[in-house]
LUMMI-780424 format. One line per 5 residues: number of its first residue (from 1); for each residue y, x, z of C-alpha. Coordinates in steps of 0.05 Angstrom, whole numbers. Layout:
N
NUM> Y X Z | ... $
# end
This chain:
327
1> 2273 2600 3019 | 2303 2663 3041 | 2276 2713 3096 | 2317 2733 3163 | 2314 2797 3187 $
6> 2335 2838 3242 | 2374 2896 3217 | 2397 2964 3249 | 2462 2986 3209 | 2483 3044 3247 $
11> 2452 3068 3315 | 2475 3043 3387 | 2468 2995 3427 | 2431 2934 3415 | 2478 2887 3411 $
16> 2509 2914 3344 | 2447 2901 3313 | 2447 2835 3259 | 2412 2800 3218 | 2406 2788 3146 $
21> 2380 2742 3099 | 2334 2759 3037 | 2277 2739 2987 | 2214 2726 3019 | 2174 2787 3001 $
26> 2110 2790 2939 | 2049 2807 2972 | 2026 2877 2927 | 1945 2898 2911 | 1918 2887 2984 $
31> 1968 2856 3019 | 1969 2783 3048 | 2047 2757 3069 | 2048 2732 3139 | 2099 2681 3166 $
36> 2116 2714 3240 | 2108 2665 3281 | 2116 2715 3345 | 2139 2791 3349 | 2118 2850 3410 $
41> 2178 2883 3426 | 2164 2956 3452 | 2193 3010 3494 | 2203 3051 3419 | 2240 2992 3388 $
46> 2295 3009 3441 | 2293 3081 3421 | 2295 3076 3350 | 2353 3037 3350 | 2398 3080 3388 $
51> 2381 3140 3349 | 2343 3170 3417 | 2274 3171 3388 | 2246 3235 3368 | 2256 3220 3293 $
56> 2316 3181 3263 | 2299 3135 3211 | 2346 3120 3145 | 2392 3066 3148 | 2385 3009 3147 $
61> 2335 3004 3192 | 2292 2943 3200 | 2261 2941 3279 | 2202 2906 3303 | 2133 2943 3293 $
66> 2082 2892 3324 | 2063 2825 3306 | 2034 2753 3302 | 2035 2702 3259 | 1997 2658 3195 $
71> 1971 2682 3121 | 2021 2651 3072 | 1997 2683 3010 | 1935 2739 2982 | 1960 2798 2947 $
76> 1912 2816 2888 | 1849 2842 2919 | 1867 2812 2983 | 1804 2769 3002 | 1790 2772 3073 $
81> 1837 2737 3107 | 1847 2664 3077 | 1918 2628 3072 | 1930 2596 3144 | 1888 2652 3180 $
86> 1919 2671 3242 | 1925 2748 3245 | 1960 2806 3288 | 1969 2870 3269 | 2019 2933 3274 $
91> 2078 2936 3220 | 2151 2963 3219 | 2200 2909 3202 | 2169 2857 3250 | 2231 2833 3270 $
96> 2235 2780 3207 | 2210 2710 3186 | 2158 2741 3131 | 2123 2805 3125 | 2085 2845 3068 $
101> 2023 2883 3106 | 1955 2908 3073 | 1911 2864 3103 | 1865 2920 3129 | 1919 2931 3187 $
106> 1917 2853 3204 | 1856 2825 3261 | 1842 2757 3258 | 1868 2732 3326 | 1807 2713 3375 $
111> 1818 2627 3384 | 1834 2627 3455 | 1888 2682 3454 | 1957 2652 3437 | 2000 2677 3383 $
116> 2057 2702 3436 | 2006 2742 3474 | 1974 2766 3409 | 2041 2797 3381 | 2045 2847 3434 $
121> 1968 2858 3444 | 1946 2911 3389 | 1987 2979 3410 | 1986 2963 3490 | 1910 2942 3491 $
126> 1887 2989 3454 | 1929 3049 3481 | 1896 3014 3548 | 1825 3015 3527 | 1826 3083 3494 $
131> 1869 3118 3551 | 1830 3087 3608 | 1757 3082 3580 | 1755 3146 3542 | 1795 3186 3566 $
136> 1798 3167 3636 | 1723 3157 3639 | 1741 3093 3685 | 1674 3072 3709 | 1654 3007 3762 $
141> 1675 3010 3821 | 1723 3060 3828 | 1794 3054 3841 | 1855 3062 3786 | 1937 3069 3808 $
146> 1976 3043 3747 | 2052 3049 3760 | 2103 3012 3716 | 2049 2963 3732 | 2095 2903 3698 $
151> 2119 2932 3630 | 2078 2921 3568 | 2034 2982 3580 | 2017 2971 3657 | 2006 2901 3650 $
156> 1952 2911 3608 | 1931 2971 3635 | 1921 2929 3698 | 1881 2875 3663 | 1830 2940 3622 $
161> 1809 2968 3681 | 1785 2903 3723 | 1758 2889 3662 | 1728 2954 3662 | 1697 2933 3736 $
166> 1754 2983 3778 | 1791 2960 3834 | 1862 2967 3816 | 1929 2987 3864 | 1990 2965 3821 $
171> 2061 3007 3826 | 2125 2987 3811 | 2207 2980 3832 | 2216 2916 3850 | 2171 2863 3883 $
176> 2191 2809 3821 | 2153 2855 3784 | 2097 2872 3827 | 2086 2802 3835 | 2071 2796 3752 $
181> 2021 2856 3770 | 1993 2812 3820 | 1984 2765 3773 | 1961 2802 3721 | 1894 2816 3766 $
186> 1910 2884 3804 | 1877 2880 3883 | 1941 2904 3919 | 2010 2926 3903 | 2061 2986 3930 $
191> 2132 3003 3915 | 2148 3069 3890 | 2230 3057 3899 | 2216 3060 3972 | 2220 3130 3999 $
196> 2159 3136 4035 | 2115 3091 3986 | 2059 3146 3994 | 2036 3121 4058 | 2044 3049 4035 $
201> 1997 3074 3982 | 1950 3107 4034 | 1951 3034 4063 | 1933 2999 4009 | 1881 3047 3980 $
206> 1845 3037 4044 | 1773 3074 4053 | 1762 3088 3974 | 1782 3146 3927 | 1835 3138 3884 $
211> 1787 3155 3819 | 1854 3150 3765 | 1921 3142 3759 | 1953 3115 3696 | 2024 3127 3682 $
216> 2069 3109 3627 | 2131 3125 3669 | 2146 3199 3685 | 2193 3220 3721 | 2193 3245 3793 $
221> 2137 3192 3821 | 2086 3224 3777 | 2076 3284 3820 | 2067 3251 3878 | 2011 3201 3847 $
226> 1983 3256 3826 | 1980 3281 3901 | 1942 3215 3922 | 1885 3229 3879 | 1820 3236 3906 $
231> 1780 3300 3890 | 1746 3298 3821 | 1810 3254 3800 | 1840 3236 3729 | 1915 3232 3715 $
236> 1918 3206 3648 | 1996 3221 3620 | 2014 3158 3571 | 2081 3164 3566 | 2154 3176 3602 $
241> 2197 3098 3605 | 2234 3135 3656 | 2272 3184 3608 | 2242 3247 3639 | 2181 3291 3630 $
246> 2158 3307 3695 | 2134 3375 3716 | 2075 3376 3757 | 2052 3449 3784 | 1990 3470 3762 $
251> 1969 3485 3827 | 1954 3418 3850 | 1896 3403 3794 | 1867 3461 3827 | 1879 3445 3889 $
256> 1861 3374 3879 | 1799 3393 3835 | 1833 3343 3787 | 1846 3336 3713 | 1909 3315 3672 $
261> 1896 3273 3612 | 1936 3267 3549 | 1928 3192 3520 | 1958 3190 3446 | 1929 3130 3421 $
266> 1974 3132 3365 | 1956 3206 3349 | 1876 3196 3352 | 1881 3144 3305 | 1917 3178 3251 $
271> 1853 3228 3255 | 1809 3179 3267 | 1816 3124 3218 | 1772 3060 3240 | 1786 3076 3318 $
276> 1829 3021 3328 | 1796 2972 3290 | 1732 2988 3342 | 1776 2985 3401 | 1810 2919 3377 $
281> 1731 2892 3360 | 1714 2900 3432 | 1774 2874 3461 | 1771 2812 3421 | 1694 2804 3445 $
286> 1724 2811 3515 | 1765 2754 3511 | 1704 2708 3479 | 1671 2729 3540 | 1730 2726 3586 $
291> 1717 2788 3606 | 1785 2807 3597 | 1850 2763 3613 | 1911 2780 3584 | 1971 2793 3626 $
296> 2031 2745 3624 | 2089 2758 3575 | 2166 2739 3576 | 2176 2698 3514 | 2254 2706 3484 $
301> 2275 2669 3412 | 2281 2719 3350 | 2355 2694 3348 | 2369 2734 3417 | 2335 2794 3399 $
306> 2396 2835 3399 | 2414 2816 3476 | 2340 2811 3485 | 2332 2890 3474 | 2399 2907 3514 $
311> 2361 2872 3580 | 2285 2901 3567 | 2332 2976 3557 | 2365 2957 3625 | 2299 2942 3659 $
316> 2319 2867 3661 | 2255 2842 3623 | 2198 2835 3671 | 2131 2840 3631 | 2109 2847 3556 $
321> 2180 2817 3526 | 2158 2787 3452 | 2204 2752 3411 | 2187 2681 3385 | 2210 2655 3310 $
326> 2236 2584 3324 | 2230 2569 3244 $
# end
């Protein structure tokens, strides 16, 4: 029985990427080996790749750093997940049939979320709950703006804050994937490719405040969400799909009376050790209570993962795009 795995050889474009073939891996002191059954394919995995992300791995380089999938085997130690538990978890290499991870990083996956969903759930739901709960400070009834409002990140942005109790405005290029924001759950829906989107915005937002704005996009639409926010307003910075860092002036928060947010999930729980684990806790209660429905994801075999990347770099892929093992 041999393990396939997506391998990056040199950096570039997706499409030179292969795969390989090699010895399932020995689960060490605290690890369980999962069989992948599903794989979340992120905005990074396109970066790292290429060689554009902000630090270049050695070669080769295995992609893939979220997943889903079954216990095959306990490590020594290893005791809380049995064989034939469905778990998720974060882990580089996801990209594979098999996977060594300490079992500490796994979450059992709640019954009534499905394992393609699950794959892509961990970094984009909690990155969702974190930014918009504490950090945005999101409370019931107010009203949040997510733009890229159909990727991974918005999409589940979208589905956090009704969950949270907000009324939500979605934003995005193209009305294929405003209509996943739609839904996804979010109230009403603009287009920021239009040139005077603003007052479509002023349209939909109606008599309420815009309270938040979450953007994982950048770019030259950032300032003006940031000039639709209402007084007292947070603009919580996640991350910049678009390619550029946008450079808001500094006198509009004063102006505005409004605050701009960092959200580095990823940082704060480095420093804080057992933050995700909370975050992921109270997500998977959500779902129990179906307080909290996932958004839809675009399913693509493992076998195409090379073309598969190429179209979610493009901005082909509408939604979460996760890759399914057909084994």
């Amino acid at each position: 029985m041999s393990n396939r795995r997506l391998v990056c050889l040199e950096f570039g474009p997706p499409e030179n990427l292969t795969f390989e073939d090699s010895p399932v891996p020995s689960p060490g002191p605290g690890e369980v080996l999962v069989k992948i059954t599903a794989a979340g394919v992120g905005f990074f995995d396109g970066l790292m790749v290429q060689g554009l992300y902000q630090i270049k791995p050695p070669l080769p380089y295995y992609p893939g750093s979220e997943f889903a999938g079954t216990v095959a085997e306990q490590g020594d130690g290893a005791h809380h997940f049995k064989v034939g538990t469905r778990v998720m978890g974060l882990s580089g290499g996801s990209f594979a049939d098999y996977i060594c991870v300490s079992e500490k990083d796994c979450t059992e996956i709640p019954p009534n979320l499905s394992d393609e969903v699950a794959s892509g759930f961990c970094a984009n739901y909690s990155t969702g709950l974190y930014g918009l709960q504490t950090c945005g400070q999101l409370q019931p009834g107010e009203t949040a703006l997510i733009l890229g409002a159909s990727g991974g990140i918005g999409s589940s942005g979208i589905t956090i804050a009704k969950a949270l109790g907000a009324r939500v405005i979605a934003a995005a290029s193209t009305q294929a994937k405003l209509d996943l924001a739609l839904a996804s759950g979010a109230d009403a829906g603009v287009l920021y490719s239009k040139d005077d989107w603003r007052s479509d915005f002023r349209q939909a937002l109606g008599e309420d405040t815009l309270n938040v704005v979450y953007d994982p996009v950048g770019g030259s639409i950032s300032e003006t969400a940031f000039r639709c926010l209402s007084p007292g307003g947070r603009f919580l910075v996640i991350g910049f799909a678009s390619g550029t860092i946008p450079s808001i002036p500094l006198n509009l928060p004063l102006l505005k009376q409004s605050s701009i947010v960092g959200v580095d999930w990823g940082g704060a729980a480095v420093a804080q050790s057992n933050l995700t684990r909370g975050l992921l806790k109270n997500l998977a209660q959500w779902i129990q209570d179906k307080k909290l429905k996932p958004a839809p994801v675009t399913v693509r075999p493992l076998s195409s993962a090379p073309s598969a990347l190429a179209e979610q770099i493009g901005g082909e892929v509408i939604g979460k795009l996760v890759l399914k093992n057909e084994a």
